[in-house]
N, C-alpha and C positions, 0 to 999 in steps of 0.2 A: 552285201545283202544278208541279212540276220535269215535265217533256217526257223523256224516255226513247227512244230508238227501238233496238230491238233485232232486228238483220238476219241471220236464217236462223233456222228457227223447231223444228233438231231438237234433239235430249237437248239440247248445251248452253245452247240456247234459253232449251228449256222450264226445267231446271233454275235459269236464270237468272231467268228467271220467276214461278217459287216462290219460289227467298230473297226477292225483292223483295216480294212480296206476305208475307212473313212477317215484314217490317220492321214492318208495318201501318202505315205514312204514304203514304196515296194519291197514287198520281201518272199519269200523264198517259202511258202505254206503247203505243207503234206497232210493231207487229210485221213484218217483210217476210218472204216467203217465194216464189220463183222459182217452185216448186211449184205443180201446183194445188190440192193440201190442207196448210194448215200442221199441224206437230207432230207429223212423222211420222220425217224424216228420210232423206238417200239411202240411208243405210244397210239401213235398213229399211222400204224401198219397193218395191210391188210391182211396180212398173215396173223394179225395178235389180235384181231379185231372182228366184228360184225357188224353189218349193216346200221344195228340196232344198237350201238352205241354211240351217245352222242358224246361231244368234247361238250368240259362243263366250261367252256367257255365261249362270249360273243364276239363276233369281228370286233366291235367297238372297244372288248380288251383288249386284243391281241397287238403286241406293237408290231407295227409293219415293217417290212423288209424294202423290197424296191417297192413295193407296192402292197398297199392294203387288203385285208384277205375280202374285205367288199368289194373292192374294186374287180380283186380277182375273180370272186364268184360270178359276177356279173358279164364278164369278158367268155364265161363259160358257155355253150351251147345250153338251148333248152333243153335238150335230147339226153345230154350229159348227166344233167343234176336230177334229170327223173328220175335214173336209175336209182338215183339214192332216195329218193322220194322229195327231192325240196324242189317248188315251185319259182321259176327262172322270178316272174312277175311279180310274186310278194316278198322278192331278197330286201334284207334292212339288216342294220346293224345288231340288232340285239337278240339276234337269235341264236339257238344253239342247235347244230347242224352235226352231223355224223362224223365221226373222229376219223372216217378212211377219209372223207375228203379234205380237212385241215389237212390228212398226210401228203395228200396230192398238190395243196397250196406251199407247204415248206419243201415237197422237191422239185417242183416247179421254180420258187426263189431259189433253193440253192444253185440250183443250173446257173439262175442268169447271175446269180453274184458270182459261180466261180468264171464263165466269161466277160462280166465286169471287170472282173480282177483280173485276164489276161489285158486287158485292154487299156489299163492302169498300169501294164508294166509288170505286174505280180509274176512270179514262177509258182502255179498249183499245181499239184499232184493229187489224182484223188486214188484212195486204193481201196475196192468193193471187193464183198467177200472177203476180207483181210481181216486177223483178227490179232490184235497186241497181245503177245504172249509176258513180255516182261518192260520194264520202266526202270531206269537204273541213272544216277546223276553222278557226273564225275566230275574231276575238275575246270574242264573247259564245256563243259555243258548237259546234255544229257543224252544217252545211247536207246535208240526205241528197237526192238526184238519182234517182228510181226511171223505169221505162217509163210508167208509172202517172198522174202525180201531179207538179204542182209543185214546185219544188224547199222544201222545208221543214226547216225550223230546232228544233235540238234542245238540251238542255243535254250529255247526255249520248250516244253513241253506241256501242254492242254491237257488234261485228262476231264473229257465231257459224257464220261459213259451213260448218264444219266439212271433211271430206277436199274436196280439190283433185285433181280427175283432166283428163286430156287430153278434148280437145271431139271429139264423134263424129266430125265433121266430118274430122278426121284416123287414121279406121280407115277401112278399106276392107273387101272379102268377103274377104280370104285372110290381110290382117293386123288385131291389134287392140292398142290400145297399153295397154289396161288392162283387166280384166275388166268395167271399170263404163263403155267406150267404145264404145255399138252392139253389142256382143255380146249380151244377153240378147235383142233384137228380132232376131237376124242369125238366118238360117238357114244351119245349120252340116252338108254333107255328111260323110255315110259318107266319109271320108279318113284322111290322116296327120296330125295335130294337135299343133305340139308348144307346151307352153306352159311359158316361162320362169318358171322359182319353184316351191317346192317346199312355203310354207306355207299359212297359211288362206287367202290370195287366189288361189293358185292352185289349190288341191282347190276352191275355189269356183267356177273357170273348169271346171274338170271339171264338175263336175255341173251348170253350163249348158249342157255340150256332150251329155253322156249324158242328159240329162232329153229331147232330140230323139229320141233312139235307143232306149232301152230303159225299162226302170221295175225299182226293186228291190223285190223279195219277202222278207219273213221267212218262214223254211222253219219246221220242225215245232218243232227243237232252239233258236228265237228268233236263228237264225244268220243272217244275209244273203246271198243272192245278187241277180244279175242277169240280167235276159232282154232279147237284142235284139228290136229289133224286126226285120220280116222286109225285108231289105232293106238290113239294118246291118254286114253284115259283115265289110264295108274300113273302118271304124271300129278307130282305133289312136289312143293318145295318148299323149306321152311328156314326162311332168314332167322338169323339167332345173334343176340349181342349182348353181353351185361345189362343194359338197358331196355334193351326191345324196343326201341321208339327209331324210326324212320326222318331222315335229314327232313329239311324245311324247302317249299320252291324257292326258286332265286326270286329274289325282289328288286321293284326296280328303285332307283338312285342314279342322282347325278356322275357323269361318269366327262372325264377324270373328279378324283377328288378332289374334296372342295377340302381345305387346310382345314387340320386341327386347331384349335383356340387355347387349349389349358397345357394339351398332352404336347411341346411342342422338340424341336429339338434341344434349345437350352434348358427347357424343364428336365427333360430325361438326363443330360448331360450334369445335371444337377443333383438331380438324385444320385446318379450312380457315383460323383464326387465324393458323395454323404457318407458313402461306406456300404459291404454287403447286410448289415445287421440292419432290417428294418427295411430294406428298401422293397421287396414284397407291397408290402404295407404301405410305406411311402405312395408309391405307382397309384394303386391300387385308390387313395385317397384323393390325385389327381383324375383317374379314370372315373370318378364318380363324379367331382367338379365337371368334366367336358360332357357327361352323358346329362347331368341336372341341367345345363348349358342349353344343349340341343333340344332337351326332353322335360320339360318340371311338370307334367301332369303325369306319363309315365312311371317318373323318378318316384314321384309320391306316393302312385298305387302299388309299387312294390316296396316302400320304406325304403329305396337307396341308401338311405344317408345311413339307416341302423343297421347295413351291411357289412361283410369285410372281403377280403380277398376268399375265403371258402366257403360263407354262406349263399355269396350271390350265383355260387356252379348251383346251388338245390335250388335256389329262388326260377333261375332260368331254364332249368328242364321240371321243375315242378307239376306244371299244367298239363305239359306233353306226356308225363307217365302216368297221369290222372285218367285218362281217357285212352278210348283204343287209337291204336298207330294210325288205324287205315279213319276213322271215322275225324280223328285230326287232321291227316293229310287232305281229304277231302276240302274240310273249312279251310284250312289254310291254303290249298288249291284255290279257291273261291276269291279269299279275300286277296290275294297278291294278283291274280287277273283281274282285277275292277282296281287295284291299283295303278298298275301297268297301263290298263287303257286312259283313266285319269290322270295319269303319270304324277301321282301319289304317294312324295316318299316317309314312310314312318323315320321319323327322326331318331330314336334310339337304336331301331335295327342298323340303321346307316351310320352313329359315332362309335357301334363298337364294330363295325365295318373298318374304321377307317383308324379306329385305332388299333388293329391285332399287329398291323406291320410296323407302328409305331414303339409297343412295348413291348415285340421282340427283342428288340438293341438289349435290354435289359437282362435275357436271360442268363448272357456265361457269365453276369455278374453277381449271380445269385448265390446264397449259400447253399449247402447240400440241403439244408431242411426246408429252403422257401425254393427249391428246385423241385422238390417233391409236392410242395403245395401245387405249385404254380401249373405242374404236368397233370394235377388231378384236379385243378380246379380249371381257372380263366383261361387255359389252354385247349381244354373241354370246350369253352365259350366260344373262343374265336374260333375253332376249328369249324362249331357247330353252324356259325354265322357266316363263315366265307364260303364253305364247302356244301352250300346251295344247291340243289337240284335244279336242272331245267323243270319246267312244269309238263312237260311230254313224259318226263320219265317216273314222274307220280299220276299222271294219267294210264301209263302202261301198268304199274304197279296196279294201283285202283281196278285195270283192267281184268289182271290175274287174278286178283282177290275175287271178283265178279264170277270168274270162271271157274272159280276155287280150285286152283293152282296154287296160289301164293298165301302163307301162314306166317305169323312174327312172335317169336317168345325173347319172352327177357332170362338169361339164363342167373342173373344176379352174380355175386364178387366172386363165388365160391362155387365153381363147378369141375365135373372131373369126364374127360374127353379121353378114350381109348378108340386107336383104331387097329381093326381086327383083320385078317385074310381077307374076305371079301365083305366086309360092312364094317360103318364105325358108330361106335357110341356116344353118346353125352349122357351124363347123370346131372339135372341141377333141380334144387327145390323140390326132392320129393320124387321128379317125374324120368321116365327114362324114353329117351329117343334114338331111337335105329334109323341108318339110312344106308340104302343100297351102293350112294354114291356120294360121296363128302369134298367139299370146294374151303378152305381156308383164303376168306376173303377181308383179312384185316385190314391190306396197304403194304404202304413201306415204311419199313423200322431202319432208326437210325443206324448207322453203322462206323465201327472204330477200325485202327489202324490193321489189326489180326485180319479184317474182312478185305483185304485189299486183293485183286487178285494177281496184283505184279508183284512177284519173288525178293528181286532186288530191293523194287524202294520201297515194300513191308518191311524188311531187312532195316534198312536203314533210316525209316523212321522210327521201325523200335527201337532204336539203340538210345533213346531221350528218355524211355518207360516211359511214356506216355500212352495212354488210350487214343486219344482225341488227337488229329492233327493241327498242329498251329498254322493258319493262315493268316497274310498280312489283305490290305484293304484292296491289295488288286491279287489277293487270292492264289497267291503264289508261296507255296510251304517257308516256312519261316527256321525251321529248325530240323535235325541237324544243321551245321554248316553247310556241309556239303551240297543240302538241296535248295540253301535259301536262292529265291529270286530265278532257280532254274525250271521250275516246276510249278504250274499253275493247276489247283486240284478244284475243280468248276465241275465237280459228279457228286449231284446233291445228297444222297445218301451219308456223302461223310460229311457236310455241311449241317444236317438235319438238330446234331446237339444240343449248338450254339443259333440256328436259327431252324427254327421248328414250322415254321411257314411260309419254305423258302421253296416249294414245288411248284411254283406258277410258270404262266409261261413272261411274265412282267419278271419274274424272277431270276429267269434264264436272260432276258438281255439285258436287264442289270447287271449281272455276270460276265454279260460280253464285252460291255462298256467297260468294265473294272479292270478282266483281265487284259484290255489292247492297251491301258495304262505299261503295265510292264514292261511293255520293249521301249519304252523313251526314260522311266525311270523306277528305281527299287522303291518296292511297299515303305510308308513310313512310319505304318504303326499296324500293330495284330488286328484282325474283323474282328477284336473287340470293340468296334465303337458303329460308329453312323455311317450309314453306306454312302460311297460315291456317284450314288447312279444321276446320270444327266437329263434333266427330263428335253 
């Protein structure tokens, strides 16, 4: 019975978890999890979370486990899901719902997969509160180092730690270097608030901050406001981002996707044949073919065709910096809810939907100068286009703004951020802004082999000089010798390089599918190419 251990126990944990158990060849799986409940994930932890965050995603994305998270919500008490404010009677697939309860649907599944998986024969181990201190590959396999526990030997080794944020340890009361650093335990005064970033991670930081302060009401018309509370009302917060424009609601589209026409796999596999010189451009000229395709009235009113891979980033935020944030969000609020209800899909929103994860594959084949285009242009795009809001959380926005709470500046390319004893600064365009208490809400950045926080196999993957680790197609390090085929690195951060929109949760069990490849056979070529996932 092969040995297994697989270290962080959320989505792409669990998902790793299931394809393995749907191999049906029992084997011998040790679970770690920092935590003190596995299978839930930071993400969607009620410790890293409030009420008031919702996951940007709908049942209808989420690929299910033993059971779908509709099905699950459903099987729920009405009593239950009030507390979160969702109504038992109007559950549907396309909603988007509070991120502690998805956390409550993935340790719900993990439970019954890991009693599944007794019951198939599996030997699981699960170890809570436990945390991997070191990861190290030897000859006959790999040695895991926990707080817990012996050091013990495995064939194979998961590492699914998922997002990477700064340790509390390094926020204080007046700064925080992420929204997930001390901020949801921090008590945050009626002040000046400003939090850097303008998308989901930072309306997230908002609504840490105002969930102290006030509470939102739907009024008669299902419209949103806010009420402080008594005592709130030096309460100011001011999102801030090179751009100052605010994400778009989610719109609706056919879900699963409907196939690309132009962008397909043998076209990408064709291009990237062609060479790195040019294939930017290449892409780029196919991505225009599939949007004219879906779109020729569109295509027309912004000149497509006299486009190229950098002009079309200004064409497509052009309109949105034209106008104010909030006065945009609004219309755009308007028009994707009478879409929705019509069930109305704009055709171009939806082909560069559908192609961001197609012309991903393309990135580690880029040169350094179309690597840099492609991060500041079409990268921008598809980010901008997948990374949709629900429409609750431009309604609660909208809200703030009404209550004059919430303020948006574009700080433009060139600005200079000092943070002091007890307040921080921003200088940009001229203007200078103080805040009592400062939130760094960019995300997560990609991360190289120095960011590792196991000793040993940082060790010994630097020994290649390489930045970036090589993985093969079921994601199992590839180089040194030592580690090939021992080590499956499925903790997206160090993935992020080579696949820049690889943080889904569609993402996470493509991952899992790939990496239960492994134990019946070795990678047969680097995740430079097209992914294995089975639909």
């Amino acid at each position: 019975m092969n040995k297994i251990a697989i270290v962080g126990t959320g989505p792409t944990g669990i998902y790793t978890l299931l394809a393995l158990l749907k191999h049906q060849t029992p084997l011998s799986i040790s679970l770690y999890e920092q935590s003190n409940e596995a299978g839930v994930g930071m993400p969607y932890s009620d410790e890293e979370n409030s009420r008031l965050m919702l996951a940007n995603i709908a049942s209808i994305e989420i690929p299910p486990i033993t059971s779908s998270y509709l099905d699950w919500l459903r099987q729920q008490s009405v009593e239950h899901l009030a507390r979160y404010g969702v109504k038992h009677a109007s559950l549907h697939d396309r909603q988007f719902l509070p991120r502690i309860l998805l956390g409550e649907y993935f340790r719900d599944q993990f439970l019954r997969l890991v009693d599944l998986a007794d019951k198939q024969g599996f030997n699981i181990t699960v170890h809570e509160s436990c945390q991997v201190k070191d990861v190290k590959a030897t000859t006959d396999g790999v040695v895991i180092c926990s707080d817990h526990n012996d050091p013990e030997h495995f064939d194979l080794a998961v590492i699914a730690t998922g997002h990477v944020w700064p340790d509390a340890q390094s926020a204080s009361r007046t700064f925080f270097p992420s929204p997930w650093t001390g901020l949801m335990e921090a008590k945050i005064p009626a002040c000046n608030v400003g939090i850097l970033g303008t998308s989901l991670s930072a309306i997230d930081a908002a609504m840490a901050v105002v969930a102290q302060h006030g509470r939102f009401v739907l009024d008669d018309a299902q419209g949103v406001h806010f009420e402080r509370n008594e005592g709130s009302q030096d309460l100011n917060i001011l999102l801030m981002s090179r751009s100052g424009i605010l994400p778009e609601a989610d719109f609706y589209c056919p879900l699963p996707y409907e196939p690309l026409s132009i962008v397909t796999a043998e076209a990408l596999e064709q291009c990237i044949a062609d060479g790195s010189a040019g294939l930017l451009d290449r892409i780029f000229m196919l991505i225009v073919k599939e949007i004219e395709l879906a779109d020729p009235v569109w295509s027309k009113e912004v000149a497509l065709s006299s486009l190229n891979a950098d002009s079309f980033t200004d064409v497509w935020f052009a309109a949105r910096k034209k106008h104010d944030p909030f006065h945009w969000a609004a219309a755009n609020l308007e028009e994707v809810e009478r879409n929705k209800r019509e069930k109305h899909t704009v055709a171009w929103r939806y082909a560069i939907l559908r192609l961001h994860e197609a012309v991903q594959e393309i990135v580690p084949w880029l040169d350094e100068k179309d690597r840099e285009r492609f991060n500041n242009g079409l990268a921008r795009v598809f980010i901008d286009n997948y990374a949709a809001i629900p429409s609750q959380s431009i309604r609660r926005l909208l809200a703030l703004r009404e209550a004059g709470i919430l303020n948006i500046r574009a700080l433009g390319q060139d600005y200079q951020l000092e943070q002091k004893e007890k307040m921080t600064v921003i200088r940009a365009q001229g203007e200078t802004y103080k805040f009592d208490v400062f939130i760094d809400a960019r995300g997560q950045k990609a991360l190289k082999i120095k960011d590792l926080p196991f000793p040993s196999l940082r060790d010994q993957l630097q020994s290649t000089s390489e930045e970036i680790p090589d993985v093969g197609d079921d994601y199992t390090l590839q180089a040194p010798d030592i580690v090939r085929g021992r080590i499956a690195l499925a903790a997206l951060p160090w993935l992020m390089h080579d696949q820049p929109f690889v943080q889904g949760l569609t993402a996470c069990a493509e991952i899992g599918q790939c990496v239960a490849h492994a134990i019946s056979r070795p990678a047969t070529r680097l995740r430079r190419r097209l992914p294995c996932y089975e639909a």
